[in-house]
C-alpha positions in Angstrom: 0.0 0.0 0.0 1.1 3.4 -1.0 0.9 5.7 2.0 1.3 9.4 2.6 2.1 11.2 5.6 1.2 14.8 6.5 3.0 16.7 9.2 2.2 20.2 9.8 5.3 20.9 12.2 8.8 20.8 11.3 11.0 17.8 11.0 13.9 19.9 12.6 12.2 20.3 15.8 11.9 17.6 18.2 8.3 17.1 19.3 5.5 14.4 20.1 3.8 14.8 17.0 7.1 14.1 14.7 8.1 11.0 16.5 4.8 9.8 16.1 4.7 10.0 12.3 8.9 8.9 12.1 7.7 5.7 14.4 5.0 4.8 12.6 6.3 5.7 9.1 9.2 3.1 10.3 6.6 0.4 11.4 4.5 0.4 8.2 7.8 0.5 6.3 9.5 -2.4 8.0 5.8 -4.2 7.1 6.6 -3.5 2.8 4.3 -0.7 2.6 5.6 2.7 0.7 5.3 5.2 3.0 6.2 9.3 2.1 6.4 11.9 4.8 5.3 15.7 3.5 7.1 17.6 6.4 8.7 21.0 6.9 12.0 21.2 7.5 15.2 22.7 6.0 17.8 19.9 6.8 19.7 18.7 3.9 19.7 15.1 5.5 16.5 13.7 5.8 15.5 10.5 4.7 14.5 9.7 0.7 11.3 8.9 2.0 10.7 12.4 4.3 10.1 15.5 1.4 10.7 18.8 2.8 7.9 21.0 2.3 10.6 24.2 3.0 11.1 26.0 6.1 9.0 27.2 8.9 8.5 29.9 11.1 7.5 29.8 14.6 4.2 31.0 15.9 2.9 31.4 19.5 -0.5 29.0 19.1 -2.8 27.5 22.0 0.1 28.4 25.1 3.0 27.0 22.9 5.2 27.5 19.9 4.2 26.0 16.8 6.8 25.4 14.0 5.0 25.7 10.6 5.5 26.3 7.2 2.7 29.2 6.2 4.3 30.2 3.2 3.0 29.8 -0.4 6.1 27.7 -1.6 4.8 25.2 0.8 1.7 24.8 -0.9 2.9 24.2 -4.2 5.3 21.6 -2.6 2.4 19.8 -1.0 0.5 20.0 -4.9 3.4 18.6 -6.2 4.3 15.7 -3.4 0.6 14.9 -4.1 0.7 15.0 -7.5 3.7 12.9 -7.7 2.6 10.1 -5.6 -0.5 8.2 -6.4 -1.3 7.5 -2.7 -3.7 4.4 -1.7 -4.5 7.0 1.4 -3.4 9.8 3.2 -2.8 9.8 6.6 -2.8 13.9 7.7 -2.2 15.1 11.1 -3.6 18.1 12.2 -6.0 19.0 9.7 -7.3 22.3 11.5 -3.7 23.8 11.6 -2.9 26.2 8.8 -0.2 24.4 7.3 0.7 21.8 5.1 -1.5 19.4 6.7 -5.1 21.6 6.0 -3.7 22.4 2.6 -2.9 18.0 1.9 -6.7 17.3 3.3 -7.9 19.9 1.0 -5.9 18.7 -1.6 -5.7 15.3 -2.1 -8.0 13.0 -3.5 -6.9 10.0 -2.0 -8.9 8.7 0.7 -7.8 10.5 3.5 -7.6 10.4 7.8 -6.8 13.0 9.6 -6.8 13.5 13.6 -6.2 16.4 15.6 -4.6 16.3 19.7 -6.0 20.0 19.6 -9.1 20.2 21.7 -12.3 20.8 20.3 -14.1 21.2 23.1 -14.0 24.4 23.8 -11.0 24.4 26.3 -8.7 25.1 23.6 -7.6 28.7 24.0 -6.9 29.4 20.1 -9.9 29.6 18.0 -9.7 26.7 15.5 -11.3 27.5 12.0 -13.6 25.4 10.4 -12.9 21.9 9.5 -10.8 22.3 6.0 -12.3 19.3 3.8 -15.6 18.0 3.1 -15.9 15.2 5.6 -17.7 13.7 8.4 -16.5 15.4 11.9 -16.4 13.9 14.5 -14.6 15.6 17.7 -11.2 15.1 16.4 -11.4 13.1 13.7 -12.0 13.8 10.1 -12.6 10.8 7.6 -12.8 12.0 4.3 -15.8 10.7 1.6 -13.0 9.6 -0.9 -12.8 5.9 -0.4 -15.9 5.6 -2.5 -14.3 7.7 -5.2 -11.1 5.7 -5.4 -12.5 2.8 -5.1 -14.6 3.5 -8.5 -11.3 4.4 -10.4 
C-alpha cells in the first residue's frame, strides 16, 4: 500500500507529533508498505522517504510555539508531493492547523484520515477554524468521503 504522511510541524524540531509520524512511518515500512512523509524542515539530511515542504517559522498558538510552514512555496510543494505520488491513502495530522497538513486534506484526492490532539471542546484557548475538507467530523477526527471515489477508479 502506497501511504502518505502529513505533518504540519517541522521535522527539525523535536516534538510528540514528529516521533509519532517517524515511528509509525518506520513500522509500516519495516511491514513492505511505501510510505512518504510531506514535512517542513530545511535539513539537507532527511531520509528519501521524508520531502521537505521548505522551512518554517514559529508561531505562538494555544500556550505554545508552533513550527510551521505558512508560506506559499509550501503549498505548491504539497500539490506537487501529491501530485507525484499516487497515494492508496493519506494519513494527515492536524488537519485544522494552517499548514501543510489543511492544505494536503484539501488537496488530495486519496482517501484521507486525519486527527487532531487539539481540543475541540471548547477548552482550547486558540480559535480553530472550520474543519478544511468536506468530511464527516467527529470531535477530532475527520474521515474523508474519498474511499468511495477511489475505489470507483
Amino acid at each position: 500500500m502506497k501511504i502518505g504522511i502529513v505533518n504540519p510541524y517541522s521535522w527539525d524540531v523535536p516534538g510528540g507529533v514528529g516521533f509519532h509520524i517517524r515511528d509509525l512511518a518506520l513500522k509500516l515500512r519495516s511491514r513492505g508498505h511505501d510510505v512518504q512523509v510531506l514535512t517542513p524542515s530545511t535539513s539537507q539530511d532527511l531520509p528519501e522517504w521524508i520531502t521537505s515542504a521548505g522551512s518554517s517559522v514559529s508561531i505562538p498558538f494555544n500556550g505554545s510555539v508552533a513550527n510551521i510552514s505558512v508560506k506559499p512555496k509550501a503549498l505548491a510543494r504539497t500539490r506537487r508531493w501529491l501530485a507525484d505520488n499516487d497515494f492508496d491513502v493519506v494519513h494527515v495530522h492536524e488537519p485544522v492547523v494552517p499548514s501543510v497538513s489543511m492544505a494536503a486534506a484539501m488537496l488530495s484526492t486519496a482517501p484521507s484520515w486525519g486527527h487532531s490532539m487539539l481540543p475541540l471542546d471548547g477548552r482550547s484557548r486558540a480559535p480553530l477554524p472550520r474543519p478544511p475538507c468536506a468530511c464527516t467530523w467527529n470531535a477530532s477526527e475527520c474521515a474523508s468521503p474519498c474511499p468511495r471515489r477511489r475505489a470507483e477508479r
